[in-house]
C-alpha positions as CSV (number, residue, x, y, z in Angstrom):
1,X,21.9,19.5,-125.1
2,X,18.6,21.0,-125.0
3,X,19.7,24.0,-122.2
4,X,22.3,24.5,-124.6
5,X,20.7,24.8,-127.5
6,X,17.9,27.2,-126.0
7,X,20.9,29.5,-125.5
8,X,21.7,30.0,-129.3
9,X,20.3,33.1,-130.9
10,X,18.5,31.3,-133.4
11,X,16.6,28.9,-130.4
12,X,13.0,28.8,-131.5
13,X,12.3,27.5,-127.6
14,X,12.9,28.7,-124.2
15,X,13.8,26.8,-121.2
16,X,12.1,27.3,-117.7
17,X,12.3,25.6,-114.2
18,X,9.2,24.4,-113.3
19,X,8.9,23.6,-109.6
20,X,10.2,20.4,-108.2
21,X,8.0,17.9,-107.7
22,X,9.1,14.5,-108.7
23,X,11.7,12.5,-106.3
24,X,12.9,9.3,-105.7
25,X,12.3,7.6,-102.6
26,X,14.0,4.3,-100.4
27,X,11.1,3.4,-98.2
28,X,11.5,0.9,-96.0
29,X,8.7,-2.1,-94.8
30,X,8.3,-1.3,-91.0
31,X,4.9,-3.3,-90.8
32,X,5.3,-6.3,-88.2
33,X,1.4,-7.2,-88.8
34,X,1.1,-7.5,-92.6
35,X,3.1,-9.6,-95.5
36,X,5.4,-11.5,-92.8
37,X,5.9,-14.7,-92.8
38,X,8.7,-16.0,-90.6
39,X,10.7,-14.8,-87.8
40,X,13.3,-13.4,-90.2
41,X,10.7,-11.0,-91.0
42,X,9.5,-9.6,-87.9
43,X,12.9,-9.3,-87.2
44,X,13.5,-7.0,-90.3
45,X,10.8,-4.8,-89.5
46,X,11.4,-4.4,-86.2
47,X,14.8,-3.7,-86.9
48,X,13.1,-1.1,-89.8
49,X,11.7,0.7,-86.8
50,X,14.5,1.7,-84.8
51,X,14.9,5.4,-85.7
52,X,18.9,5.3,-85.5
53,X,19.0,2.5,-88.3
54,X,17.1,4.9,-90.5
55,X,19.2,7.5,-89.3
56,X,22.3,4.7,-90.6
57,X,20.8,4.3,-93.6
58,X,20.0,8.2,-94.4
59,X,23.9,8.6,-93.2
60,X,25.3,6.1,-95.5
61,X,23.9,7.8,-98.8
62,X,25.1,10.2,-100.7
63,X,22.5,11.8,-101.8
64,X,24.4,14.5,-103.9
65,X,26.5,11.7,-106.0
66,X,23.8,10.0,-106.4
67,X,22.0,12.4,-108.1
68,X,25.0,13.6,-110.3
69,X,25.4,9.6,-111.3
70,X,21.7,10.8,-112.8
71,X,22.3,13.9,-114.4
72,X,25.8,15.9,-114.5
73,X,25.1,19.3,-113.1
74,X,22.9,21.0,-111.1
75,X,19.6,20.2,-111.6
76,X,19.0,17.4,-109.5
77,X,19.6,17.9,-105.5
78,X,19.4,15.7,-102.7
79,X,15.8,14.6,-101.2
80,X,16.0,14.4,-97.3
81,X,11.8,13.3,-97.7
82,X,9.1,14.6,-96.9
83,X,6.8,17.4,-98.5
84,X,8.4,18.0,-102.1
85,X,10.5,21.4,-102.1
86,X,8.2,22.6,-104.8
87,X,5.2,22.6,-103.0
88,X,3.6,25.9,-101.6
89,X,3.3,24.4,-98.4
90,X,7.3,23.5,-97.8
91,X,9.5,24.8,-95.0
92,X,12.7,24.3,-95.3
93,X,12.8,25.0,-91.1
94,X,10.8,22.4,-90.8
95,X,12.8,19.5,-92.8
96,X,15.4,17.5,-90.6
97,X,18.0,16.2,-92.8
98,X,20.9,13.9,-92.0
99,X,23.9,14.0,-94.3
100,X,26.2,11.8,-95.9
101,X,28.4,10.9,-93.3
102,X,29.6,7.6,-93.4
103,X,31.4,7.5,-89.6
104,X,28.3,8.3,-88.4
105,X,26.5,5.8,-89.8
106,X,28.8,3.0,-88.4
107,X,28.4,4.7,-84.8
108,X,25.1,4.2,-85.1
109,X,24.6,0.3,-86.5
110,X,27.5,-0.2,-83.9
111,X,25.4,1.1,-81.5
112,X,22.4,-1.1,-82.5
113,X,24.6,-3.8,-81.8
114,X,24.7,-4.7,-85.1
115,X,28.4,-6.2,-85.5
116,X,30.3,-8.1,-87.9
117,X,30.7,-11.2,-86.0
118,X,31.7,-13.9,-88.6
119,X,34.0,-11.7,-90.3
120,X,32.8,-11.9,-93.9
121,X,32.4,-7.8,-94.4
122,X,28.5,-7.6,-93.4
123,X,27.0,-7.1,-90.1
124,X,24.9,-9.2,-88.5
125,X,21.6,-9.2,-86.3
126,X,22.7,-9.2,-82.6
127,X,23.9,-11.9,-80.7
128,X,25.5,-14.0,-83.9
129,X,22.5,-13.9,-86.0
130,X,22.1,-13.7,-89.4
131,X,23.9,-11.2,-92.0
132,X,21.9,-8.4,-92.5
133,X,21.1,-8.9,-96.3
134,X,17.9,-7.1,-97.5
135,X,16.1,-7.1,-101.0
136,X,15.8,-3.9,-102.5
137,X,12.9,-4.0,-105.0
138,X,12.7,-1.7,-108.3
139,X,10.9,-1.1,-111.1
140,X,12.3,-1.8,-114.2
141,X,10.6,0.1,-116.4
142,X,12.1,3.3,-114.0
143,X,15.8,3.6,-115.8
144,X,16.9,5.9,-113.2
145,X,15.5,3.5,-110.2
146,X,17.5,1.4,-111.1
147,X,20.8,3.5,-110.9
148,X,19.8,4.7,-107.5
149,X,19.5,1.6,-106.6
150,X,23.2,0.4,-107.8
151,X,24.7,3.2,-106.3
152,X,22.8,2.4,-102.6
153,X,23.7,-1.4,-103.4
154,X,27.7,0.3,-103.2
155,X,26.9,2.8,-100.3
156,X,25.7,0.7,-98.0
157,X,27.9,-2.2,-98.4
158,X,30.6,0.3,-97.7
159,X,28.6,0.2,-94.2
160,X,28.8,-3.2,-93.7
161,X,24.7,-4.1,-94.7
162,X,24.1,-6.3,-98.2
163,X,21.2,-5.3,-100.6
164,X,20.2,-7.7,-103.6
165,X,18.7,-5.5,-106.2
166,X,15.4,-6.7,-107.3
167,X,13.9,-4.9,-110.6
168,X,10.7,-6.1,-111.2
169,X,8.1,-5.1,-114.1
170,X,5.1,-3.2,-113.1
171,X,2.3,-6.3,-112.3
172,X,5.4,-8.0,-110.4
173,X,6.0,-5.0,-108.1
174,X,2.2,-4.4,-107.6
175,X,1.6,-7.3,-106.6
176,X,4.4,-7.5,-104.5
177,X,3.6,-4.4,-102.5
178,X,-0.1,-5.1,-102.3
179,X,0.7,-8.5,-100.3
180,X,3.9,-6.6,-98.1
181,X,6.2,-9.0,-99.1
182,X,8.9,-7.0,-99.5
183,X,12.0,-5.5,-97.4
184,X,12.9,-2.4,-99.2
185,X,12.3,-0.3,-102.5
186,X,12.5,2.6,-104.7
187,X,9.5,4.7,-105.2
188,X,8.9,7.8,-107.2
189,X,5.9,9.3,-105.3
190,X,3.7,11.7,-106.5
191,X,1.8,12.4,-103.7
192,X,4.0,14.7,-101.6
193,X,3.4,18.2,-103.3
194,X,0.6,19.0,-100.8
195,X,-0.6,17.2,-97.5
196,X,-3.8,15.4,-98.0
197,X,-5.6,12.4,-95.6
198,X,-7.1,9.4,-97.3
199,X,-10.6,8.8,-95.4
200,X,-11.8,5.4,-95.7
């Protein structure tokens, strides 16, 4: 409404693009020596770590509908990570990005041996072990996480892995992320728009 509006001869604003530097992220807990408490967990993480699963995951979502179940049009765009595309210091020949592509995606969980062997639509950890069910923690005071996170709850179902939406208020979340007990979440980071190193 506003972007129309500007464009009436009477507008007493203008509208201009600014660069882009807000995202939304999926991050996903790949520590094995902090926040776990059972076997289940390591097995998570370590699962986590296996760069074709992230690959899986990055295959399975669809970045582009996802960002028009946002905002109609075009100006949101898919996020493949990384430094924000509105920082001075981004190259896009530099960025690696796997698209939605949902064949590929099975080829690789398939290829992790991660198999549907009970039959009940979600894969399992290899060897008969338990479905692969993850929790997928949001904030709830983050209108938009939350729609991300329906739409990835959809996606990756449609890959054969469950995710149980968590929204959580701010202290909740916090707290949950300072003791790492947590498998999965959305993040809107701030802190990609230049590199930097934290000393401690």
């Amino acid at each position: 409404e506003a972007l129309t509006r500007a464009q009436e001869p009477d507008a007493e604003f203008i509208m201009n693009w600014g660069p882009e530097d807000l995202a939304f992220n999926i991050e996903l807990n790949q520590a094995i020596n902090f926040g776990v408490k059972d076997d289940r967990d390591i097995a998570v993480r370590t699962l986590f770590r296996e760069d074709d699963f992230r690959q899986a995951i990055s295959h399975a979502l669809d970045r582009d509908g996802i960002a028009q179940s946002l905002m109609r049009g075009p100006f949101l765009r898919a996020f493949p990570g990384g430094i924000f595309p509105g920082s001075p210091e981004f190259d896009k020949a530099s960025v690696v990005y796997y698209p939605y592509n949902v064949d590929r995606a099975n080829e690789l969980l398939d290829g992790l041996g991660l198999e549907d062997t009970d039959g009940d639509g979600v894969r399992n950890f290899p060897d008969g072990g338990e479905n692969l069910i993850f929790s997928l923690n949001t904030n709830q005071d983050q209108a938009e996480a939350a729609t991300i996170a329906d739409q990835a709850v959809a996606m990756l179902s449609a890959v054969g892995i469950k995710i149980n939406s968590r929204p959580l208020t701010s202290q909740a979340g916090a707290d949950i992320n300072e003791t790492g007990e947590w498998d999965m979440r959305i993040s809107r980071p701030q802190a990609y728009l230049l590199p930097f190193t934290t000393c401690k």
